[in-house]
N, C-alpha and C positions, 0 to 999 in steps of 0.2 A: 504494500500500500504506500503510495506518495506519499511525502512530510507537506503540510503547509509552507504556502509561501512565506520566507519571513522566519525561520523556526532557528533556533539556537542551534547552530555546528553541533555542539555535544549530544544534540535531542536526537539528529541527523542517523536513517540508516547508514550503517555503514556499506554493506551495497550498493547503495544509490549513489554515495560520494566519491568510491571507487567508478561508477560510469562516469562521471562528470568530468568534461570536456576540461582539456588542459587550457584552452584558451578560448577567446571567445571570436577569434577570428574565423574567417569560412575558411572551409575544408582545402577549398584549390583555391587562391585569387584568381581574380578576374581578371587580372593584370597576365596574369599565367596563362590562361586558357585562350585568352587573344593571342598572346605570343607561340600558343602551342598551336593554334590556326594558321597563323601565319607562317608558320615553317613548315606543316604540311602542305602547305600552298605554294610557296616557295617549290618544296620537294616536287610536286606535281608537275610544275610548269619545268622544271628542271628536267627532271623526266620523259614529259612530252616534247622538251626539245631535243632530247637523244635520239628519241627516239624517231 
């Protein structure tokens, strides 16, 4: 069962605080995923021109 919002660390399962994300940033940036586009695209066109 969830702890309430708001609840005292010590109150806290300690399974649930074991799941809990080490940051609060997203998983992949976005910044990331554009750059990983663009190098597959890059790659493609790089590609089609060998070939």
């Amino acid at each position: 069962m969830a702890d309430p919002p708001h609840t005292d660390p010590d109150d806290r399962d300690p399974e649930e605080v074991e799941l809990q994300r080490g940051s609060d940033a997203p998983a992949l940036s976005p910044v990331l995923i554009i750059a990983l586009l663009a190098m597959l695209g890059a790659a493609v066109y790089v590609f089609s021109f060998v070939l």
